[in-house]
N, C-alpha and C positions, 0 to 999 in steps of 0.2 A: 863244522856246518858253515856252506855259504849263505850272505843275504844281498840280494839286490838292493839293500836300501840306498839313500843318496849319503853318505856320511864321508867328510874329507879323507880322514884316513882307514882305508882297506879294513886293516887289522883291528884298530879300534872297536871299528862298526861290527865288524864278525863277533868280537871279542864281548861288546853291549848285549846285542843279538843273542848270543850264547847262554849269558847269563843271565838274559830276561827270559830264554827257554827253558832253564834249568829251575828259577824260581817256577815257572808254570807248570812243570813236570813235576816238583815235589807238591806242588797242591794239588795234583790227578793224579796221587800215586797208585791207585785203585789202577790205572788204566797199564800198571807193568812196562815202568821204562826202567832199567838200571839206575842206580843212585848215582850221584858224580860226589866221591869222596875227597877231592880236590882240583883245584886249575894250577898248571906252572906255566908261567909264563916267562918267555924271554924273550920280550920285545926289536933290541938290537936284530933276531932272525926272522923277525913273524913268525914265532913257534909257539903256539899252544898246546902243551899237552893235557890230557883228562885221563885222570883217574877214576877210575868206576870200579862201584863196588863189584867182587866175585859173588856170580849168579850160576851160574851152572854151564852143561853142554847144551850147542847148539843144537839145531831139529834133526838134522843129520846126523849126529850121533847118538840121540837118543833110542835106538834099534827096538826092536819090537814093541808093542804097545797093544793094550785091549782097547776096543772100542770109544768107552767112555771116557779114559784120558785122552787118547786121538783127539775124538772131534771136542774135551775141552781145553785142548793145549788151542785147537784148529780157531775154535770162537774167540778167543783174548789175541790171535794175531788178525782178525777183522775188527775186535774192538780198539788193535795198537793204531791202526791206519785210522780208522773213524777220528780218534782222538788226537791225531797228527792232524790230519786233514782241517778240522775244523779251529787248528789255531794257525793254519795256514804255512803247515809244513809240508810239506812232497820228499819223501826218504829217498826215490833216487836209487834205491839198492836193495829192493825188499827181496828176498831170500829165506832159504831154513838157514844158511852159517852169518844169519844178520839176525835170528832170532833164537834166545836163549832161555833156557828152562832149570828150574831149581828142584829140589827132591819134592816137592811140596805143587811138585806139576805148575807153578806158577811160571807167567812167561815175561820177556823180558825184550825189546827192540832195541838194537845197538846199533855202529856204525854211521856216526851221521857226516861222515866226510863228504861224500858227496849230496849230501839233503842241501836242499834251498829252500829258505823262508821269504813268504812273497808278502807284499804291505798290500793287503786285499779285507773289505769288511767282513765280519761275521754274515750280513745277509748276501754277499756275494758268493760266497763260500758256499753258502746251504741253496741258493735259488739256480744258480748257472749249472748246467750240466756237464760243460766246456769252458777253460779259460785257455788262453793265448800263453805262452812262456817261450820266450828263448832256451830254451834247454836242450841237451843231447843226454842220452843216459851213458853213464859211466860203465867202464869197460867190462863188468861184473857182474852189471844188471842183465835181466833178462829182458831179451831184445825185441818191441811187440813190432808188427807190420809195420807200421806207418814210419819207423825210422829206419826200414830196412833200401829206401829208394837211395838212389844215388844224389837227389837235391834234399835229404832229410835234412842236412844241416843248415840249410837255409830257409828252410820252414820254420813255424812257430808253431809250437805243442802245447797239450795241455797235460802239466805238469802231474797232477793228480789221477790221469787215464794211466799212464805209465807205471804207476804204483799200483793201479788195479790188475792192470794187466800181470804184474810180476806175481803179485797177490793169489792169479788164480792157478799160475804154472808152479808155487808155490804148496799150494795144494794137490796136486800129482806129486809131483817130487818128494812131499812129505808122506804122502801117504804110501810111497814106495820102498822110502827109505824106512818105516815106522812098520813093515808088512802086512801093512792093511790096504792093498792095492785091490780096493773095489771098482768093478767097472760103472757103479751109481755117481760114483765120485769125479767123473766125465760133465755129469749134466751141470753138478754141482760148480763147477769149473767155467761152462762153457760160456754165460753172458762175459762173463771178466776177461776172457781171453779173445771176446769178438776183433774180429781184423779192423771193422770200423769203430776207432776209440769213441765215435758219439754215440755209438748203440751199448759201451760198456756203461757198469749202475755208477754212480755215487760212491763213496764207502759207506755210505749210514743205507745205501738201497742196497748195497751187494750183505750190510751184513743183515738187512732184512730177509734180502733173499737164504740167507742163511738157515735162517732161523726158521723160516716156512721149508725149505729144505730137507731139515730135519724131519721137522712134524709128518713129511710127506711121506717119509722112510722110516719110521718107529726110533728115531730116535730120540733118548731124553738125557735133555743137559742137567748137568748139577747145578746149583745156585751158584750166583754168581757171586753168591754175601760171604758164602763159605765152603769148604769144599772137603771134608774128612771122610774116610772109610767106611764111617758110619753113619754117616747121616748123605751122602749122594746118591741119590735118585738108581736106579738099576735099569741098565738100556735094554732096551727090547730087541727081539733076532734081529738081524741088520747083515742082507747080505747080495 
């Protein structure tokens, strides 16, 4: 993970940064990020490696799916970004083989090489629709309009459209590779993937838009408190 902050040394500041995200990350464990079961460091290279606990397969290979785990795998990766977002992280690389799932259909957001953490307030974060970032997306990311011109690199972005934007291509892609390739799931898609990044939502609007989404189309989520065979809600025709 890089951070813009101002700290003398690079590495240090990265290395701070890191570990003040990982405390933050185990206090919202609810919100499904992998465990970090250890740091090794060696300094002398500016090499940080992480260990993270084993979670499961990514979105990609999790191959067929029923409805009801679909779209609950689908809702915990708008709640992953929501809960990024709001401590002022931009993933940079949002994807299905950046997001990981356990037997227990629980999901899991990795990869934060290329994320940047930005020194912006809480009410900045929730009130601005747009912020300003020198950023380019990294070679992996899914690549929205506005960094497609030949001066994109000299523009200044907003960090957090770019993750929405991935977010919603994200959602085709999953639900191709999952065989649930409904043509509904277009609509559901389409403010996040807007060409003009000021007309894409928020995460906490997109995962509202979610959620009315749903309702619009008979679907029903399982609780978010707990999720077993037996006690989740039963989806209605969805087609």
């Amino acid at each position: 993970m890089r951070s813009n902050g101002g700290f003398r040394s690079p590495y240090d500041g990265i290395l701070l940064r890191f570990k003040k995200a990982r405390q933050e990350f185990t206090s919202c464990r609810r919100a499904n990020y992998a465990g970090v079961l250890d740091l090794i460091e060696d300094k002398p290279s500016s090499t940080l490696l992480v260990v993270l606990e084993d979670w499961g397969c990514n979105l990609a290979e999790l191959g067929k799916l029923i409805p009801l785990d679909f779209f609950h795998i689908l809702r915990q990766c708008f709640e992953a970004v929501v809960t990024l977002h709001a401590m002022g992280i931009a993933h940079l690389d949002i994807s299905c083989y950046n997001f990981l799932c356990n037997s227990n259909k629980q999901v899991a957001v990795i990869d934060f090489e290329a994320s940047r953490c930005f020194n912006e307030t809480a009410h900045s974060r929730c009130q601005t629709r747009s912020r300003s970032h020198s950023i380019y997306p990294h070679r992996t990311t899914e690549i929205p309009p506005e960094f497609r011109t030949e001066d994109a690199h000299q523009r200044r972005h907003c960090a957090y459209k770019l993750d929405i934007f991935a977010l919603g291509v994200l959602i085709l892609r999953f639900a191709k590779s999952s065989g649930f390739d409904c043509p509904r799931l277009v609509l559901l898609a389409e403010p996040l993937v807007a060409c003009d990044p000021m007309r894409r939502p928020t995460a906490v609007e997109a995962l509202v838009w979610f959620h009315k989404w749903c309702e619009r189309v008979g679907v029903v989520l399982p609780s978010t408190d707990t999720r077993t065979n037996e006690h989740a809600p039963k989806h209605r025709a969805f087609s």
